[in-house]
KOLNUDO-611708 format. One line per 5 residues: number of its first residue (from 1); their letters; for each residue x, y, z of N, C-alpha, C. Coordinates in Angstrom, 3 decimals, m for minus. Layout:
// KOLNUDO-611708
NUM = a = X/Y/Z/X/Y/Z/X/Y/Z | ...
This chain:
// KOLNUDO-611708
1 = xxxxx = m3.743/m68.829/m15.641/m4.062/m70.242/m15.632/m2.759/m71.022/m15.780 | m2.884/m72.262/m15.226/m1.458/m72.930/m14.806/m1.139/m73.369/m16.331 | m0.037/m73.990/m16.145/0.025/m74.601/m17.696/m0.578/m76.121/m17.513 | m0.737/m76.763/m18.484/m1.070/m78.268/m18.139/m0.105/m79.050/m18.734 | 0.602/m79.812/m18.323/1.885/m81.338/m18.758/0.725/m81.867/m20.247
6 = xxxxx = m0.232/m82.102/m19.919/m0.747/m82.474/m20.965/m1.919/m81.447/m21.417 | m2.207/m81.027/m22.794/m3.323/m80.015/m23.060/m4.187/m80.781/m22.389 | m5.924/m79.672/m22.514/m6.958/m80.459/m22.012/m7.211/m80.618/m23.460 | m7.969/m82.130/m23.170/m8.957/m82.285/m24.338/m9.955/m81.735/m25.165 | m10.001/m81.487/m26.039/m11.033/m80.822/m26.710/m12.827/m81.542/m26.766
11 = xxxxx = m12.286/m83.028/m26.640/m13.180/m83.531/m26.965/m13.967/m83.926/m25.546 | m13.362/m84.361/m24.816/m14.002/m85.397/m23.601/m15.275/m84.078/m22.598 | m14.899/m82.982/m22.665/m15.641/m82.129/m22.073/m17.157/m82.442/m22.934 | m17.346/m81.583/m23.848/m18.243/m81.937/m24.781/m18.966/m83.029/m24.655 | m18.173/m84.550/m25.338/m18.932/m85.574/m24.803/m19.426/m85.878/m23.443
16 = xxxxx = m18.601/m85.322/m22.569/m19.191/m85.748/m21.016/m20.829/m84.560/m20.979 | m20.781/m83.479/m21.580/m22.042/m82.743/m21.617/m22.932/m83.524/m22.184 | m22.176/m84.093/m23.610/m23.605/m84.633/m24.363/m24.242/m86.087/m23.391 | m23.188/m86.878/m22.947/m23.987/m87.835/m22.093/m25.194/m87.784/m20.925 | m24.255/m86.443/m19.902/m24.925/m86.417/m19.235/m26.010/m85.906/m19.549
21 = xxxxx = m26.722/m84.990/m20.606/m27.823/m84.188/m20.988/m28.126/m85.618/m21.641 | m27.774/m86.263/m21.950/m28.757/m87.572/m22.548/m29.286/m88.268/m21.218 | m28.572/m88.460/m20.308/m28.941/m89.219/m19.456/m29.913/m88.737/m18.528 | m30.335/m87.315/m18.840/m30.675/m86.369/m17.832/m30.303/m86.205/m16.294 | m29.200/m86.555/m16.023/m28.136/m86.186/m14.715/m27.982/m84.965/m14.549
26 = xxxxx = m28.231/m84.319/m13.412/m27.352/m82.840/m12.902/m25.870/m82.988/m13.027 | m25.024/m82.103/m13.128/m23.527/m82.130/m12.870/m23.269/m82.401/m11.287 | m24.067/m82.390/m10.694/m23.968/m82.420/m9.071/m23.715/m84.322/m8.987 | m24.964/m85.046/m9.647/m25.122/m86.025/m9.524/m24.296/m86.903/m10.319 | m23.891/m86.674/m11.340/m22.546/m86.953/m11.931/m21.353/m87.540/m11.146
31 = xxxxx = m21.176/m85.780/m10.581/m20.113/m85.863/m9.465/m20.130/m87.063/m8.421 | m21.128/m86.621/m7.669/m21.412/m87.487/m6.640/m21.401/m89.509/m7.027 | m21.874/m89.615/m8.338/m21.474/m91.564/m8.886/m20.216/m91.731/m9.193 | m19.597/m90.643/m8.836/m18.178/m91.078/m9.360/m17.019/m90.751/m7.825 | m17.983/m90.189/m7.132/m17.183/m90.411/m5.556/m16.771/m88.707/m5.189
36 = xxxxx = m17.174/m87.919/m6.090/m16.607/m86.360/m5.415/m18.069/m85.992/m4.257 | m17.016/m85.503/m3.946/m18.041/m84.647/m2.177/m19.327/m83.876/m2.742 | m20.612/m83.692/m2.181/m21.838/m83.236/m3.025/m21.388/m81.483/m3.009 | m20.897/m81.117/m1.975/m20.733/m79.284/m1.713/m19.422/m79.458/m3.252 | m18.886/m79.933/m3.841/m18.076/m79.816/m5.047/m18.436/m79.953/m6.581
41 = xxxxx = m19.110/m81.327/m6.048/m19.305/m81.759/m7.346/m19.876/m81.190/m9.149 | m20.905/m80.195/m8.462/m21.066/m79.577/m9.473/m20.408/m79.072/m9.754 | m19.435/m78.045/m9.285/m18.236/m77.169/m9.652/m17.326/m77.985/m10.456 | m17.088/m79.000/m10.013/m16.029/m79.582/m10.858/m16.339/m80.517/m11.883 | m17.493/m80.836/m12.103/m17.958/m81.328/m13.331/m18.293/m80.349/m14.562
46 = xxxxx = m18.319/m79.406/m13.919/m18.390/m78.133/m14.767/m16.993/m77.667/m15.512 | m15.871/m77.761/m14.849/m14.807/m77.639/m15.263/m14.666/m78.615/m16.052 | m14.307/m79.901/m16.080/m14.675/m80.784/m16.959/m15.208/m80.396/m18.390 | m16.631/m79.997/m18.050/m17.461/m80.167/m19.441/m17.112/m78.710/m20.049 | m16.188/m77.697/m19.449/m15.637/m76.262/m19.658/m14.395/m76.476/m20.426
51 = xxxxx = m13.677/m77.470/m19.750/m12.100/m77.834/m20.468/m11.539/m76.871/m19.376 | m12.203/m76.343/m18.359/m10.959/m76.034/m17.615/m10.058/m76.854/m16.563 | m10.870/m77.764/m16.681/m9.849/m78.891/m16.373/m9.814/m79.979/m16.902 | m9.031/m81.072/m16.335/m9.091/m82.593/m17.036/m8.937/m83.166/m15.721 | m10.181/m83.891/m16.350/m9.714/m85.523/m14.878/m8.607/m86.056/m15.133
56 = xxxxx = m8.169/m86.839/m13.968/m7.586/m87.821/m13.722/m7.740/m89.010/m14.446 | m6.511/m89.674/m14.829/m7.120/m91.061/m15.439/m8.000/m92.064/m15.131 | m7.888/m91.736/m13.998/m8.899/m92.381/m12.658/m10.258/m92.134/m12.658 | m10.112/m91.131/m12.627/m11.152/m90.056/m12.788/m12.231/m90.133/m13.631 | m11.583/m90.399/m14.846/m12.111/m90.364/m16.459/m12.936/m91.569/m16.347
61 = xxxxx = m11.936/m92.774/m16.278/m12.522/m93.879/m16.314/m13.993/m94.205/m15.101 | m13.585/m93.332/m14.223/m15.233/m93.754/m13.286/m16.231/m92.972/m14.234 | m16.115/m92.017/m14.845/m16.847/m91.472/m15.528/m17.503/m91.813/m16.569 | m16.214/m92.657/m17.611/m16.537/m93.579/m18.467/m17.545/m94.786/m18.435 | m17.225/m94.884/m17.031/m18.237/m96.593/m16.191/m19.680/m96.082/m16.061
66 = xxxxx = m19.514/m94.436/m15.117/m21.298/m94.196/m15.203/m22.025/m94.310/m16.868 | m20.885/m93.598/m17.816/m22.145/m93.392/m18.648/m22.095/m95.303/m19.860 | m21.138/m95.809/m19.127/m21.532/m96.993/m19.705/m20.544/m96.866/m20.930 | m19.427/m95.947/m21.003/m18.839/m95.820/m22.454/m17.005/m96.428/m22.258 | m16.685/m96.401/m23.705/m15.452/m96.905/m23.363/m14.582/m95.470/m23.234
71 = xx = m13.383/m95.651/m22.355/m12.342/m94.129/m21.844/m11.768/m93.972/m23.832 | m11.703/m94.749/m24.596/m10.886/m94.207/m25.416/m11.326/m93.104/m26.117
């Protein structure tokens, strides 16, 4: 596994699980309100809520907008 410039978060995975299981969203559909391609999206929202990856700041914040929360 690559290294990352910045660790991943410990936290933002987690919370992005607990939202979306509140909101009752698939990881597919997640993906897809925040602009990733539908053949991906689950995969990579999964990484996300895994910590094997980290969004983009960009990224974060569309994420932040679906579930209505603030990025900090």
């Amino acid at each position: 596994m690559p290294a990352h410039a910045n660790p991943p978060s410990p936290i933002f995975g987690p919370r992005l699980r607990q939202l979306r299981n509140q909101s009752e969203f698939s990881q597919e559909k997640v993906g897809v309100m925040i602009g990733l391609e539908e053949s991906s999206a689950r995969a990579r929202i999964s990484r996300y809520e895994t910590g094997e990856h980290d969004p983009s700041e960009a990224t974060a914040l569309k994420i932040a907008e679906v579930f209505g929360v603030p990025l900090a």
